[in-house]
C-alpha positions as CSV (number, residue, x, y, z in Angstrom):
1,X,80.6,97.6,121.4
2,X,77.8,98.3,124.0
3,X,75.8,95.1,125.3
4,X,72.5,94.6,124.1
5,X,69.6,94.8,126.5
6,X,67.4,91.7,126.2
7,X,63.6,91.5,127.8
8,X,62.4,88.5,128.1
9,X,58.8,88.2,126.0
10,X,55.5,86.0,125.3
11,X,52.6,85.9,123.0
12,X,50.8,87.1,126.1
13,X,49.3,90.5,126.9
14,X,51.3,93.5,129.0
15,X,52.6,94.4,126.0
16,X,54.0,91.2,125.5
17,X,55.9,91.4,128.9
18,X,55.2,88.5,131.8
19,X,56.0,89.9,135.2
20,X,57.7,87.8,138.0
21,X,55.7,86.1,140.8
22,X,52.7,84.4,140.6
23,X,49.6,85.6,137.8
24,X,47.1,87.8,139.4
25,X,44.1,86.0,139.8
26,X,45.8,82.6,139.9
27,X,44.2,79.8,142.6
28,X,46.2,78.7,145.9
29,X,46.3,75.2,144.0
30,X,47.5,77.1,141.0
31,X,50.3,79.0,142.9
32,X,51.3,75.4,144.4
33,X,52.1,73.5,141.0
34,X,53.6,76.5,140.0
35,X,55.7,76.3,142.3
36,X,56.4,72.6,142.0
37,X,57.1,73.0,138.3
38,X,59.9,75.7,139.1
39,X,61.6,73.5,141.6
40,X,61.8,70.6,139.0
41,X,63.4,72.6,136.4
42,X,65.7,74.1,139.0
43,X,66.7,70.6,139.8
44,X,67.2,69.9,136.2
45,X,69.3,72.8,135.6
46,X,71.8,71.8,138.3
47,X,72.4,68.1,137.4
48,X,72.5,69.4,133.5
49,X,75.2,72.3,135.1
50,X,77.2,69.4,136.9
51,X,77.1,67.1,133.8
52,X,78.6,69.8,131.7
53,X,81.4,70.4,134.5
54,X,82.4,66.7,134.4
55,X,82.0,66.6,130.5
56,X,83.0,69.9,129.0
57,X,83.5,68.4,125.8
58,X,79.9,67.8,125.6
59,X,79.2,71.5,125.8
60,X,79.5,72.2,121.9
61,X,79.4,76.5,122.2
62,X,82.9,77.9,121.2
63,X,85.1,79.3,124.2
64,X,86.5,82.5,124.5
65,X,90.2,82.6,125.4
66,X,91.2,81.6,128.9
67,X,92.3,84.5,130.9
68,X,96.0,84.3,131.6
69,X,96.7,82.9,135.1
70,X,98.1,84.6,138.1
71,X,101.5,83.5,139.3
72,X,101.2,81.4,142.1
73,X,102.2,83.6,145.6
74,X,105.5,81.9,145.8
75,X,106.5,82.0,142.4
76,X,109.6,82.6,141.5
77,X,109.9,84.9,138.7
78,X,112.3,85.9,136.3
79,X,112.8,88.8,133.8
80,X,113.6,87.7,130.4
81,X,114.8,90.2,127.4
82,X,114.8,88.2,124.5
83,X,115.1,90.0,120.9
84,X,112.2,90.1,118.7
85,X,112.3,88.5,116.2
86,X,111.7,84.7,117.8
87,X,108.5,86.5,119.6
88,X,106.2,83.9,118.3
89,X,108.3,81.1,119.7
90,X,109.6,82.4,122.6
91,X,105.5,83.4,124.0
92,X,104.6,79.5,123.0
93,X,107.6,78.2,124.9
94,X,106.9,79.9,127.9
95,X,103.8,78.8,128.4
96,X,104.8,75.3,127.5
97,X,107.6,75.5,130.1
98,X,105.1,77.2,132.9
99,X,102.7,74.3,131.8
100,X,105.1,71.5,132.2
101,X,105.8,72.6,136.4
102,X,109.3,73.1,136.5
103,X,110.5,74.4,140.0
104,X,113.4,75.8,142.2
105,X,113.1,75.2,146.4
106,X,109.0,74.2,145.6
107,X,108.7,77.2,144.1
108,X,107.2,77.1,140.6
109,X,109.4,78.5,137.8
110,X,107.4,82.1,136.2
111,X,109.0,83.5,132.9
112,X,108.1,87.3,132.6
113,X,109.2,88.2,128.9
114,X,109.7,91.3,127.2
115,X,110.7,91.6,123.1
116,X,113.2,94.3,122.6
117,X,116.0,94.9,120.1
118,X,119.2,93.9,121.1
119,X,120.9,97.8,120.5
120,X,118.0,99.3,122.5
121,X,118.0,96.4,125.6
122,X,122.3,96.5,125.7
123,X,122.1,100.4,126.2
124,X,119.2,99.8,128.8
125,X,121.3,97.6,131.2
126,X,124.2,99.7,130.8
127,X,121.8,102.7,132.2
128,X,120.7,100.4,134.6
129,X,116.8,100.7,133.4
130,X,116.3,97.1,133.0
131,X,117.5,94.4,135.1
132,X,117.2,91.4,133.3
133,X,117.9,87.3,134.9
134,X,117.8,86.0,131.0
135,X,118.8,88.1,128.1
136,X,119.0,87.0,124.3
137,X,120.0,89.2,121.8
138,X,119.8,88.6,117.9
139,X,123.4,87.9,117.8
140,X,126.8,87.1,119.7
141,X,128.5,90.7,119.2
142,X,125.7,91.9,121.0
143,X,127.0,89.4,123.7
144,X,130.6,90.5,123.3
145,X,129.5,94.6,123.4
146,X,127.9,93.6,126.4
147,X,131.0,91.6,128.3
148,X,133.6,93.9,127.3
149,X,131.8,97.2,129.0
150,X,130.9,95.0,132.3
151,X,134.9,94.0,132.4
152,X,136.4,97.6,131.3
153,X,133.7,99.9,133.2
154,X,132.3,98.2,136.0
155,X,135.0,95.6,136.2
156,X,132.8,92.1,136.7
157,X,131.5,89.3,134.7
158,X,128.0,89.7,133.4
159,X,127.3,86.5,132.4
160,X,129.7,83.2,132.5
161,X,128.8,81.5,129.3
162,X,126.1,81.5,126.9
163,X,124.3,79.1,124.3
164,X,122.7,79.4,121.1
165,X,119.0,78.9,120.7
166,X,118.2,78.9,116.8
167,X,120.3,79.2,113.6
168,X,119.0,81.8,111.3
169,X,120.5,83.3,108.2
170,X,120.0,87.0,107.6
171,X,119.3,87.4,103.6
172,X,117.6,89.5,101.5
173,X,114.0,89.5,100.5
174,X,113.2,90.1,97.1
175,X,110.0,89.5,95.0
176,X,110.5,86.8,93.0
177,X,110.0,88.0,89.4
178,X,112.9,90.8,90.6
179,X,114.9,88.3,91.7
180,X,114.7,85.6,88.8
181,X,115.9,89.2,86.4
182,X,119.1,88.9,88.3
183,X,119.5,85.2,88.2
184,X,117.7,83.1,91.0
185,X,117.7,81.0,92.1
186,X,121.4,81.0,90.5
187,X,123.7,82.8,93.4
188,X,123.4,86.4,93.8
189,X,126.0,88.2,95.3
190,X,125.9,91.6,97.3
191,X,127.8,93.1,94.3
192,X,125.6,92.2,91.7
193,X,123.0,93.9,93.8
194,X,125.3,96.9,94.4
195,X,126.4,96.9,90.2
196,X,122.2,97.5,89.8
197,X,121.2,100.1,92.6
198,X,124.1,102.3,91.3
199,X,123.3,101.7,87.9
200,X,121.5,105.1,86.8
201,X,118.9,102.9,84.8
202,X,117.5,100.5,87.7
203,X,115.8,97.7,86.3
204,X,115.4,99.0,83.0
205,X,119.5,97.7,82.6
206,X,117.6,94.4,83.4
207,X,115.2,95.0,80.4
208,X,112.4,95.9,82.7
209,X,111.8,99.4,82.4
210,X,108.5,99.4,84.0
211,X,110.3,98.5,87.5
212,X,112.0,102.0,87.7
213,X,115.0,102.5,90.0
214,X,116.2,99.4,92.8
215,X,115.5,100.1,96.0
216,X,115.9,98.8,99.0
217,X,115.9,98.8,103.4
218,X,117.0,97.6,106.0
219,X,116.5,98.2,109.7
220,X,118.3,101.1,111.5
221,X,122.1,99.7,113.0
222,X,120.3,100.1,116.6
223,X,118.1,96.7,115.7
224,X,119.8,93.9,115.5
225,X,119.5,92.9,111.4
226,X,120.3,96.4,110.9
227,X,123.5,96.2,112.6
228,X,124.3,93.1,110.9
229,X,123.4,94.4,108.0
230,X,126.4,96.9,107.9
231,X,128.9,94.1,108.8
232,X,127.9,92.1,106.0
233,X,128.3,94.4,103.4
234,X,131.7,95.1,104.4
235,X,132.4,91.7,104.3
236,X,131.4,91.1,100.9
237,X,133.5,94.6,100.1
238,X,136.5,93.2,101.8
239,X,136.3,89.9,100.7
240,X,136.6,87.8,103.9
241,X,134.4,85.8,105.7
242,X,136.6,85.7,108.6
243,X,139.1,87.8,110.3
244,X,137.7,90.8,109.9
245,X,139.8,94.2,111.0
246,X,139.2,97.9,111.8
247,X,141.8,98.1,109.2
248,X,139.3,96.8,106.4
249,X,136.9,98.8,107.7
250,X,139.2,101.8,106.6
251,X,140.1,100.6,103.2
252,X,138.4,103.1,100.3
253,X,137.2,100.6,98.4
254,X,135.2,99.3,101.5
255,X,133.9,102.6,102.6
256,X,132.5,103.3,98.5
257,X,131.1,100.0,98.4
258,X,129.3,100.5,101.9
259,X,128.2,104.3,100.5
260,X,126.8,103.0,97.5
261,X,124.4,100.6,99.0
262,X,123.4,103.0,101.6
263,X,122.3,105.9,99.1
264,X,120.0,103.7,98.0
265,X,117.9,102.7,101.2
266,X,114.8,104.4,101.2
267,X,113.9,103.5,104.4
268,X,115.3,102.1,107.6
269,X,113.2,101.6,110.9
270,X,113.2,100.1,114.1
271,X,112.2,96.8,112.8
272,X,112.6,94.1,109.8
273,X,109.1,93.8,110.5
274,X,107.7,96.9,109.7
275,X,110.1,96.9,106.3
276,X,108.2,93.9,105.4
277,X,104.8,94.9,106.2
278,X,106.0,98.6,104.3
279,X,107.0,96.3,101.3
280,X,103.5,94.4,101.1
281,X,101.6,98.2,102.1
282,X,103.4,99.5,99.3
283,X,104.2,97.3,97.1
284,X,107.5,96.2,94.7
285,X,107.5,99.7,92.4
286,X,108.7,101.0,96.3
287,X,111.0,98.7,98.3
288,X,112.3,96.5,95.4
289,X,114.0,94.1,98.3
290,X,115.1,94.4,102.4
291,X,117.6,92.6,104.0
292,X,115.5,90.0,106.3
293,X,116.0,87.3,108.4
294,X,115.1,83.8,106.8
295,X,112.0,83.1,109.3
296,X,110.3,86.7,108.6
297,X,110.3,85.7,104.8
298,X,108.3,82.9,105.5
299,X,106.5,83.9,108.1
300,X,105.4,86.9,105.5
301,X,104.3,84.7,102.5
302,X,102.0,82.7,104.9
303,X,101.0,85.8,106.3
304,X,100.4,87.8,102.7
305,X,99.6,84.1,100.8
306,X,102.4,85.4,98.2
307,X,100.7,88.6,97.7
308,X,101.1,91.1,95.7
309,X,103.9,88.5,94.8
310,X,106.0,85.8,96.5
311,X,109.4,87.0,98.1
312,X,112.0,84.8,97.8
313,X,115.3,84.3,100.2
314,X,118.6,85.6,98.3
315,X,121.4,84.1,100.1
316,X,124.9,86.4,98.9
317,X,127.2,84.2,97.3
318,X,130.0,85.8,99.5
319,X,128.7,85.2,103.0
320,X,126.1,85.5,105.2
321,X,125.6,86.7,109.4
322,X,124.0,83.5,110.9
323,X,122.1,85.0,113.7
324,X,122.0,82.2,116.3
325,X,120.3,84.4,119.2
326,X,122.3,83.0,121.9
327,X,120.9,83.3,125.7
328,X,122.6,84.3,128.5
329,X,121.8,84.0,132.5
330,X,123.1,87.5,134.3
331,X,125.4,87.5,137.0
332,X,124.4,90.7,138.7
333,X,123.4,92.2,142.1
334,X,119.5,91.3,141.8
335,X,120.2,88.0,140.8
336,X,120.2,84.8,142.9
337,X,121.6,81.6,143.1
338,X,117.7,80.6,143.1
339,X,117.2,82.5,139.9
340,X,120.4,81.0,138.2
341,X,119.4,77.3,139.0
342,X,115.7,78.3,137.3
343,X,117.2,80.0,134.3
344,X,119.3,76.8,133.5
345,X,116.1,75.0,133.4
346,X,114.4,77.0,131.1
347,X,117.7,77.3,128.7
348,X,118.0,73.4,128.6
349,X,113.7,73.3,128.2
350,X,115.1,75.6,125.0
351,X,117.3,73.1,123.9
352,X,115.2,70.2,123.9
353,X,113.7,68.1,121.1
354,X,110.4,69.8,121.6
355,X,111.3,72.9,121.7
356,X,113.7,72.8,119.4
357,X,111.2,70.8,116.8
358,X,108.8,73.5,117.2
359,X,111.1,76.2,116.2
360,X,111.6,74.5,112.9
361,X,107.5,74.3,112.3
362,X,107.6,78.6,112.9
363,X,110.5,79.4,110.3
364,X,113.4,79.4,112.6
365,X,116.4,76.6,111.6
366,X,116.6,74.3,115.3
367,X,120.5,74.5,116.4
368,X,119.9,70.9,117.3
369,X,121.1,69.1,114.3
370,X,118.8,65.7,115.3
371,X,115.6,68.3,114.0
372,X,115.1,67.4,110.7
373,X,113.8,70.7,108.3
374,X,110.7,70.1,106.8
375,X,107.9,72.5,106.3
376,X,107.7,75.5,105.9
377,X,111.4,75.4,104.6
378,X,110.4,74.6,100.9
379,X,110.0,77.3,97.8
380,X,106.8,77.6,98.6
381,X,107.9,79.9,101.6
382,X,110.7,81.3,99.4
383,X,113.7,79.7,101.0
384,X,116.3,77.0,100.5
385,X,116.0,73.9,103.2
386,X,119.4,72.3,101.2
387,X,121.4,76.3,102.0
388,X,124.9,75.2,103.0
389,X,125.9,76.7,105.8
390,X,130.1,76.6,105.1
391,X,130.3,80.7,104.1
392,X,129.2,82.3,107.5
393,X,130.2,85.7,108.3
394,X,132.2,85.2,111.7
395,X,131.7,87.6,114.6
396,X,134.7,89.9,114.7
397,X,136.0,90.9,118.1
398,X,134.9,94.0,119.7
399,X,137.8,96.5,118.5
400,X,136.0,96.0,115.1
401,X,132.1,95.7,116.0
402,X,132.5,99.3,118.1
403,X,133.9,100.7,114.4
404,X,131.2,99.3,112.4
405,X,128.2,101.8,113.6
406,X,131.2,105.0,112.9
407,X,131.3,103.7,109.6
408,X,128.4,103.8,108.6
409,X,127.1,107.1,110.1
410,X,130.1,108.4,108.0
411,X,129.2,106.7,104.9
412,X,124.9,107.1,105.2
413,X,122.8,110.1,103.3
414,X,122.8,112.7,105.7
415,X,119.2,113.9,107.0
416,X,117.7,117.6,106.1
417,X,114.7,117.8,108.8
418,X,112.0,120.5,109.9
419,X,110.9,119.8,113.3
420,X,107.5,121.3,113.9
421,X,105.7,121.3,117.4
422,X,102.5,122.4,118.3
423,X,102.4,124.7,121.2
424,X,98.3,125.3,121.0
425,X,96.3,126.2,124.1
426,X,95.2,122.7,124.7
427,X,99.0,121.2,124.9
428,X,99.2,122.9,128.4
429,X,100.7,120.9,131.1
430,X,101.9,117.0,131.0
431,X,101.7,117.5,127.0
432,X,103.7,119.8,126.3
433,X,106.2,118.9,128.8
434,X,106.4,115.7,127.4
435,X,106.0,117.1,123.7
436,X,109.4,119.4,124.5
437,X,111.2,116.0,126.3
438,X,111.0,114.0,123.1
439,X,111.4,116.6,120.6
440,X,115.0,117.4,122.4
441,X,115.6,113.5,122.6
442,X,115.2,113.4,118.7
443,X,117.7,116.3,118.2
444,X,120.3,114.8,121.0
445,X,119.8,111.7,117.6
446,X,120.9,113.7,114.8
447,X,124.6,113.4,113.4
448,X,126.6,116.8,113.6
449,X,126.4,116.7,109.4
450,X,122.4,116.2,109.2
451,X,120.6,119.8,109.1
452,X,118.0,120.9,111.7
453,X,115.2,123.9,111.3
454,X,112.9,123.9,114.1
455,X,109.1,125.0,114.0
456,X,106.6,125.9,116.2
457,X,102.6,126.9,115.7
458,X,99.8,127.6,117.5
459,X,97.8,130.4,115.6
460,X,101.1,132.2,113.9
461,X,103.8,130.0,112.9
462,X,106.8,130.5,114.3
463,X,111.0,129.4,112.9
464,X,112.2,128.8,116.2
465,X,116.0,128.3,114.9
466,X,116.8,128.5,111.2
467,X,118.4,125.6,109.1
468,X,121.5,125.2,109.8
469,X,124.2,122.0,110.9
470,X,123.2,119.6,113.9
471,X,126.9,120.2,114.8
472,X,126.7,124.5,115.0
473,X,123.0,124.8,116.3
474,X,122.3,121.2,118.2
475,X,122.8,122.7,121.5
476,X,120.7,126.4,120.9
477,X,117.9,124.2,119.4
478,X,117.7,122.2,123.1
479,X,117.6,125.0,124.9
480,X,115.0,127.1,122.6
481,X,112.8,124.1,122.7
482,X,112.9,124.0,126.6
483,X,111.3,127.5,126.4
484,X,108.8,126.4,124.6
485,X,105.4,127.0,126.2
486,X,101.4,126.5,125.1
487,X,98.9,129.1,124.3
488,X,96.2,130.2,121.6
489,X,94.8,128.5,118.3
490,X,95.6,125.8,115.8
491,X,96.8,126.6,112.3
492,X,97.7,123.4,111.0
493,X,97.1,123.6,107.3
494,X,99.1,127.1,107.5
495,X,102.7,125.6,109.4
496,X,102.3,122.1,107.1
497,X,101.8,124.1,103.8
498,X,104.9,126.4,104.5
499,X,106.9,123.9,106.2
500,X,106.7,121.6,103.3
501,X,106.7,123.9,100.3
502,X,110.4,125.2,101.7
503,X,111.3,121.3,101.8
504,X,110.5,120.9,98.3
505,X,112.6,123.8,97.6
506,X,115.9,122.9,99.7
507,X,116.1,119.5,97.9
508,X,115.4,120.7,94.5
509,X,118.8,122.7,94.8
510,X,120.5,120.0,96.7
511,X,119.0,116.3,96.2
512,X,121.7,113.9,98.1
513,X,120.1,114.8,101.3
514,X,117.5,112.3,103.1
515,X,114.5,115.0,103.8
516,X,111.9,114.6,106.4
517,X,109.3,116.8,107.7
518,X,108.1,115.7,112.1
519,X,104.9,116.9,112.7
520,X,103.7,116.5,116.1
521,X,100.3,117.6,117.1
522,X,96.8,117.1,119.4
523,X,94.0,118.6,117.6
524,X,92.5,119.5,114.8
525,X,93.0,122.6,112.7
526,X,91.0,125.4,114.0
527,X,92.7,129.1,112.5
528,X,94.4,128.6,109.0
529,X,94.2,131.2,107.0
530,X,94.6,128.4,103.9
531,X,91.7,126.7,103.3
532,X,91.6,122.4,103.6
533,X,91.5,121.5,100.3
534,X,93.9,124.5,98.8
535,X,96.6,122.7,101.6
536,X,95.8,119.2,100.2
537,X,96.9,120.5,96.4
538,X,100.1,121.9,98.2
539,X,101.0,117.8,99.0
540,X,101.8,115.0,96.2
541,X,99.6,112.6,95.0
542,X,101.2,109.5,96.8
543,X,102.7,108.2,93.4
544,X,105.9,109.9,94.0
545,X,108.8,107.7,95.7
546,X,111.2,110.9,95.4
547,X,109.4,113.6,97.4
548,X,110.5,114.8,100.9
549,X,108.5,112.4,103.4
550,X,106.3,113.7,105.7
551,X,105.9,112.0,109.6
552,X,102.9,112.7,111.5
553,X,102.6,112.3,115.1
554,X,99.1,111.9,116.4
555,X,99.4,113.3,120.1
556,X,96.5,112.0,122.4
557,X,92.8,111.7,121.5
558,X,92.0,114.4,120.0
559,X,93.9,114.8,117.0
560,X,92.5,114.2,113.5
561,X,93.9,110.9,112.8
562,X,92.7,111.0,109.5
563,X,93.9,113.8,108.4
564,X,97.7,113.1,109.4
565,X,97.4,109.8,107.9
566,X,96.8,111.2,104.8
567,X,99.3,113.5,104.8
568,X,101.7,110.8,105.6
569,X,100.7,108.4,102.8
570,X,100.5,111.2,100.4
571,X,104.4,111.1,101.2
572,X,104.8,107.4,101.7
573,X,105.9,108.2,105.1
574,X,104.2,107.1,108.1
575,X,101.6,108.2,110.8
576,X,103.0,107.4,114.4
577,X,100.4,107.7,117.2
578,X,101.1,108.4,120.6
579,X,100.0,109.5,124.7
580,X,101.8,111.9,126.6
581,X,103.8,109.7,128.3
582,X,105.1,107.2,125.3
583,X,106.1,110.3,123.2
584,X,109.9,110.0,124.1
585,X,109.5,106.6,122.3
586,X,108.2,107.3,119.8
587,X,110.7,110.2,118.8
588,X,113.1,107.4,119.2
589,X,111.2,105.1,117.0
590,X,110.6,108.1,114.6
591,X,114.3,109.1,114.6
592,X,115.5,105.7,112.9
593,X,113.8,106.7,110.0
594,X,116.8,109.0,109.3
């Protein structure tokens, strides 16, 4: 918002205005009081100006937030990767830990943090793209991942021991009138959920007709709680809480238990967060429940004060993953001995009763068992503060976590997507460089049995490789795309009309398919031959949960927002926005969807 422009005013004449310096006209003796008068008030403005800076309570205006300081010049700084679901505790015990002085050699201690998910920041270091002195992941096995490829591929420790931050069960979310149908807050077990989403009546087998079919999400196995999502449920299907085997993970009855459940996510993601704000967006005739950690539940009913219901916690009867986000200092080549010494002091500032106490107050169960739970663990947040914590899904070794991920991209609905780029005149350059980078990134994604066509418009739309396997075409797609360059006119009602129509069509004669269609744009339509609102009719309403789902990307200023966000919602998929240099991301984001 633009500043307004104030001028200061009187009851006098000039239009109201008084100039500066003395009043035409005035007497010497006039001029001289005058100028008396002004020094008093001057004088009175400084000793008000110097009371307030001794008393600033006494200054009763509201203050804005204080800028964030500047590290000291001799700070020593360290880079810390922690996963993000803690976010809210981990910013606010930071600063308390800046705040409270701690340093190394008189150098003051400065924590640099970035949230991540622990899939994405693992195959970071490995590339050698992020160099963290802390790192802590959801859970342990990201830990173990992590150690095993340091020892077999580069043959050193990365880290020599670790501790656990925070105890935090990952359940699932489910509105509470839902979840009182199947029992609650009686125990529910991952098979009673798995008897109703493959019972062919949904809810109605409940006697609630008006609920339609379960449905359900949970992140994509790259985040953590989407990962552990796929261990638990072949946990439950293997009936152990311990001692799990890639043996199990083999066993038929595991690998239809695990299929089951998965043909009925609609939606995965990068994030349990986004699930959870898709849940409230959309409401329960959508998501019917997602797998969630403990704190996001109540974080959520604060957040949504139990709107458009409350969601409740529903802890399996046969187990649960108790994410304990343990933290690790990194022995590596950029690290010092300096940097180890001031990472122990921040992990044992972690630890302590403060910290730990204040973790409790934001949702997140203190490892330190001297923290008492109070509020917000009561049913007014949805969860259980009496949950025993006996039946814990154990972290198997790393033989068995590598398997898990083959599993289920063997076992998951397998994706039918139209990739459509815009090649108009004004994606010349950086754009469409960019545009091509992140569109082959998203291909390199797909699984060899998903299904790829690829599109490309500017005033005539173009099929730039027919449907076909990811597995027979993945490689000619690349290298088309690379020869991909801008020129002409926008027909964007024309490509999204045809593109989606055929869509439609391919999962009418074969519906066990996940279908998307990736739009990725700039502008605004500007020579379709179909009219705006005849290409609206072409869409559903936004009432239909079944239809193929249509992702828009917004690509740089001038794109019509508006318009791709309706198209997205009229699919109940999602608008992504995005600058020419964040595209690759957000293909990656985009490709978790599937």
């Amino acid at each position: 918002m633009q500043g307004r422009q104030f001028t200061s005013r009187s009851s006098h004449g000039n239009g109201g205005r008084r100039p500066f310096g003395p009043v035409r006209g005035a007497s010497s003796g006039q001029v001289l009081g005058a100028l008396v008068a002004i020094a008093f008030i001057a004088l009175c403005v400084i000793v008000i100006l110097n009371q307030k800076k001794s008393h600033p309570a006494a200054d009763s205006a509201p203050q804005g937030p204080a800028a964030a300081p500047a590290n000291p010049a001799n700070a020593l700084e360290l880079l810390y990767y922690s996963s993000s679901a803690k976010k809210t505790w981990t910013e606010e015990m930071v600063k308390a830990f800046h705040d409270s002085g701690a340093v190394v050699g008189g150098r003051p201690i400065r924590i640099k943090t970035f949230h991540v998910n622990s899939g994405e920041s693992l195959d970071q270091m490995k590339e050698g793209k992020i160099q963290p002195d802390l790192w802590s992941p959801g859970d342990e096995s990201w830990l173990r991942l992590a150690a095993e490829h340091w020892k077999l591929v580069k043959q050193k420790q990365l880290f020599a021991n670790f501790k656990h931050l925070v105890d935090v069960p990952l359940v699932v979310a489910m509105w509470e009138p839902m979840a009182r149908a199947m029992g609650y807050p009686k125990p529910i077990s991952w098979k009673d959920i798995d008897r109703l989403a493959a019972n062919p009546k949904g809810w109605e087998s409940l006697g609630h007709p008006e609920w339609g079919k379960f449905r359900w999400g949970h992140a994509h196995p790259d985040a953590n709680s989407g990962f552990l999502s796929i261990l638990s449920l072949v946990y439950a299907a293997a009936g152990k809480t311990d001692g799990l085997t890639a043996e199990d993970l083999a066993r038929p009855e595991v690998k239809k238990f695990v299929k089951e459940l998965e043909e009925r996510v609609e939606h995965y993601g990068l994030s349990n967060t986004w699930l959870d704000d898709l849940m409230h967006l959309k409401g329960p005739s959508y998501l019917s429940a997602a797998v969630q950690y403990e704190n996001t539940i109540i974080e959520s009913n604060e957040k949504y004060k139990n709107k458009p219901l409350k969601l409740v916690a529903v802890y399996p009867s046969e187990g649960m993953i108790w994410t304990t986000h343990p933290i690790v200092a990194i022995e590596e080549a950029w690290t010092t001995p300096e940097k180890t010494e001031a990472a122990g002091k921040f992990i044992d500032f972690l630890l302590s009763a403060q910290a730990q106490k204040r973790a409790m107050e934001l949702g997140l169960r203190p490892i330190s068992k001297e923290v008492a739970l109070g509020s917000p663990f009561d049913d007014e947040h949805g969860v259980n503060p009496k949950l025993a914590s006996d039946k814990r899904f154990t972290v198997p070794d790393e033989k068995v976590l590598r398997r898990v991920i083959d599993l289920w991209e063997e076992v998951k609905v397998p994706a039918t997507i139209i990739l459509v780029l815009d090649r108009s005149g004004s994606m010349k350059g950086t754009p469409m460089d960019n545009a091509k980078e992140g569109s082959v990134l998203f291909v390199k994604s797909m699984k060899a049995r998903d299904q790829l066509e690829v599109v490309v418009f500017n005033h005539r739309v173009t099929t730039l490789v027919q449907m076909c396997q990811v597995k027979e075409c993945g490689e000619s797609a690349v290298e088309r795309l690379q020869g991909v360059f801008a020129e002409g006119e926008t027909a964007l009602y024309d490509v999204v009309g045809q593109t989606y129509r055929r869509l439609v069509e391919l999962k009418r004669k074969d519906p066990g398919r996940r279908y998307g269609l990736i739009v990725l744009t700039d502008g605004r339509d500007t020579s379709s031959s179909t009219q705006r609102n005849d290409f609206m009719d072409v869409l559903p309403t936004g009432e239909d949960w079944e239809v193929p789902k249509i992702y828009t990307i917004a690509y740089g200023a001038q794109a019509d927002k508006d318009l791709l966000k309706e198209i997205s919602n009229r699919t109940n998929a999602r608008l992504f926005e995005s600058k020419a240099e964040d595209i690759a991301k957000t293909y990656k984001e985009l490709s978790a969807n599937f």
